[in-house]
N, C-alpha and C positions, 0 to 999 in steps of 0.2 A: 504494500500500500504506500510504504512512504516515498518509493521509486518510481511508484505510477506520480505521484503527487511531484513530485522534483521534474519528472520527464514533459510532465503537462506544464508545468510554470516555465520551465525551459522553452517548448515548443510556442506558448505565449507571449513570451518575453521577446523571444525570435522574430516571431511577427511583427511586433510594435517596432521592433529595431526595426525591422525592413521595411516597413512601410513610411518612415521616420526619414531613412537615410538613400533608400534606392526610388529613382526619380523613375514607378512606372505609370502605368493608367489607373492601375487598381491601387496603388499604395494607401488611401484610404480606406479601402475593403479588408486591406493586411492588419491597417489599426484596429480597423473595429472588430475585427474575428479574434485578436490578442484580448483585447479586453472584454469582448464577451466570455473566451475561453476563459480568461481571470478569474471574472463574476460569478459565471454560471458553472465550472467546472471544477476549477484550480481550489477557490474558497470552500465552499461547502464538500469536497472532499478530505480538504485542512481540517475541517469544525469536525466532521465527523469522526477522523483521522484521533484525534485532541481528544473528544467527550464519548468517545464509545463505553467506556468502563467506570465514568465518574458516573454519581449519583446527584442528581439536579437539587436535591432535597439539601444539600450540604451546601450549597450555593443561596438560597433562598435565606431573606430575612425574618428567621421566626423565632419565636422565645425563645426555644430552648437554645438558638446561635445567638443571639442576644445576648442570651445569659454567661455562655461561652466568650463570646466577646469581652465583655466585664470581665470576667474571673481572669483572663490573660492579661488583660493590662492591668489589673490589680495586683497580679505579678508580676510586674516588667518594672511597674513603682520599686516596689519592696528589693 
């Protein structure tokens, strides 16, 4: 996964360079395929890539991380 993710950011990044620096008809067409690849490909394979195995719940602000919160920096004081 994380080669597919490196190979696709490459092959986009590619693009954008070439459409950037090589004077053709389409060099437009080069940018916008880079950065659709970005948006729609490259990112949400990264987020997936990242948050497959975490639990959303430990991210979310609820008491009882709240409460976690205080207790940490009430030891960080001391």
């Amino acid at each position: 996964m994380k080669l597919l993710i490196w190979v696709t950011f490459l092959i986009a990044f590619l693009l954008i360079l070439m459409g950037f620096f090589l004077d053709l008809l389409y060099s437009k067409k080069l940018i916008g395929f880079g950065v659709v690849t970005l948006f729609f490909i490259v990112f949400p394979l990264f987020s997936y890539y990242r948050w497959k195995d975490k639990d959303p719940k430990d991210y979310m602000l609820t008491k009882e991380n709240l409460d976690k919160m205080r207790e940490s920096q009430k030891q960080k004081k001391h």
